[in-house]
C-alpha positions in Angstrom: -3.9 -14.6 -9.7 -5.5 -14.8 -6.2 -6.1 -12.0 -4.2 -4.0 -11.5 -1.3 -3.5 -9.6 1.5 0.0 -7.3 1.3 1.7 -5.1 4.2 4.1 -2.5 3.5 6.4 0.1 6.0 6.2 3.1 4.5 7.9 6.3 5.7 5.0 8.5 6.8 5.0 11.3 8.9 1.5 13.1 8.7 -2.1 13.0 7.3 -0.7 14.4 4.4 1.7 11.4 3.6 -0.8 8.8 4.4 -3.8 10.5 1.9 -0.9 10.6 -0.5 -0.6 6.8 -0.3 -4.5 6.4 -0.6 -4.6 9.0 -3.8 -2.1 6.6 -5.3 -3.7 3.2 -4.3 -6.9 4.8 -5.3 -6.0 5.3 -9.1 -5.2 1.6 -9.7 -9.1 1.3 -9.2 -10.9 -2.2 -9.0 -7.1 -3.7 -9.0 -7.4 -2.9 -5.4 -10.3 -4.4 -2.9 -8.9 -2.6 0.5 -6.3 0.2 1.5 -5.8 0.3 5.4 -3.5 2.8 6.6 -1.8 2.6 9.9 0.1 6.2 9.8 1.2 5.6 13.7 3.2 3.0 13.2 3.9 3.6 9.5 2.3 0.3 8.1 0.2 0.2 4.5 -2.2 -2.7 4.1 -3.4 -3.5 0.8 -6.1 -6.3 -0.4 -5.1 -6.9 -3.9 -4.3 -9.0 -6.8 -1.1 -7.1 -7.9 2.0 -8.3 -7.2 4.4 -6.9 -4.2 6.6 -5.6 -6.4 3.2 -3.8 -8.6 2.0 -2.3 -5.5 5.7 -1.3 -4.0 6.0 0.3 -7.3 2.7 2.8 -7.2 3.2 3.3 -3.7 7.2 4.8 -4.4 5.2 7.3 -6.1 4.3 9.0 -2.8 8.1 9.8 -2.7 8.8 8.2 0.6 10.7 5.0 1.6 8.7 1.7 1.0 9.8 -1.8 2.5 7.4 -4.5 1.7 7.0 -6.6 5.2 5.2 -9.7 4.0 1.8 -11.2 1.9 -0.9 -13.7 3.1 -3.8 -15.0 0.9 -7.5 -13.6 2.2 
């Protein structure tokens, strides 16, 4: 599977929300190459392998509202 380049909305309101996000990015390990966070205008960025619905998944784990906007390959 190629590695792409994935962007998420997710509903985040402070630092706290968007560390949450990296803590769970973070334990998928090398199945991730990037995590950028964008907490002002609520978007997740994610440089990965996994599939939309993969990633959508571990990042519903935060407990807040995910929308997957839309993949491109690197």
């Amino acid at each position: 599977m190629s590695v792409q380049i994935h962007e998420f909305n997710v509903e985040m309101t402070c630092e706290g929300c968007s560390g949450a996000a990296k803590r769970v990015l973070g334990k998928l390990g090398d199945k991730i190459s990037n995590v950028d966070i964008d907490l002002e205008n609520k978007k997740v960025i994610v440089t990965s392998a996994l599939t939309p619905e993969e990633l959508t998944e571990v990042l519903k784990k935060t407990g807040k509202e995910v929308t997957h906007i839309g993949s491109k390959s690197t």
